[in-house]
Structure formats: C-alpha cells, structure tokens
N, C-alpha and C positions, 0 to 999 in steps of 0.2 A: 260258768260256761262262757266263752268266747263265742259271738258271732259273726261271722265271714263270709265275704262275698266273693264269687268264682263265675266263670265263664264256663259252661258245659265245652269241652272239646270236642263235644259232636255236632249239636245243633246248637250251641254259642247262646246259650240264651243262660243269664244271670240268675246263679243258684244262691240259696242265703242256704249256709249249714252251721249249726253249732258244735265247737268244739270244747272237749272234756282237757283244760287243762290240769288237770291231776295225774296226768301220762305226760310224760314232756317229748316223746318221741313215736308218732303212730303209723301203721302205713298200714291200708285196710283198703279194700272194693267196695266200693255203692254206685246203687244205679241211679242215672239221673231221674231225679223226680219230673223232667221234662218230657224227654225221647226217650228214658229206661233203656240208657245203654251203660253199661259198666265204666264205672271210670275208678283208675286207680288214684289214693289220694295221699299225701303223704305230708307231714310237717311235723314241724319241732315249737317246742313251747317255754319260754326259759323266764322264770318270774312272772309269771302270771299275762307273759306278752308270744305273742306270734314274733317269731323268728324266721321260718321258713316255713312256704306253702308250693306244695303243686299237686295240679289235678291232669291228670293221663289219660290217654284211651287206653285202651288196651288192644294189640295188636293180633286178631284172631286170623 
C-alpha cells in the first residue's frame, strides 16, 4: 500500500488515504473523512510509484 496525502476540495483540510497499488489505474468516490462530502478521486500507479493524483468535488 501507497500512503498519500491530499487536500479535501471542500473544507481543505489534509486527508492521509492509502492507496492499493496492485490496480495501476483507479477512479472511485469517497467521502471525506472530514466534512463527508464526496470527492472524486483518481490516479495512476506505474511500478510501485504514484504517477498521477487528483481529488474533485463533485458538482451536484
């Protein structure tokens, strides 16, 4: 597991998530463990390293 650190795009407050590199490509919803607002999350994993990350709101 990969551990990553992100900014909530709602209430900005620094999330730690672990990521399952045995997927090299994810894109999935979770709420923040802060505010519990959905945030879309998406990256790529290529050798065992973070390659790309972003975390979204999602526009309701």
């Amino acid at each position: 597991m990969l551990e990553h650190f992100f900014s909530c795009p709602y209430c900005f407050e620094e999330i730690s998530m672990l990521l399952d590199p045995s997927v090299s490509k994810q894109n999935y919803i979770e709420d923040c463990e802060v505010c519990c607002n959905p945030i879309e999350l998406s990256f790529e994993i290529e050798e065992s390293e973070l390659h790309f990350f972003e975390a979204n709101s999602i526009e309701q």
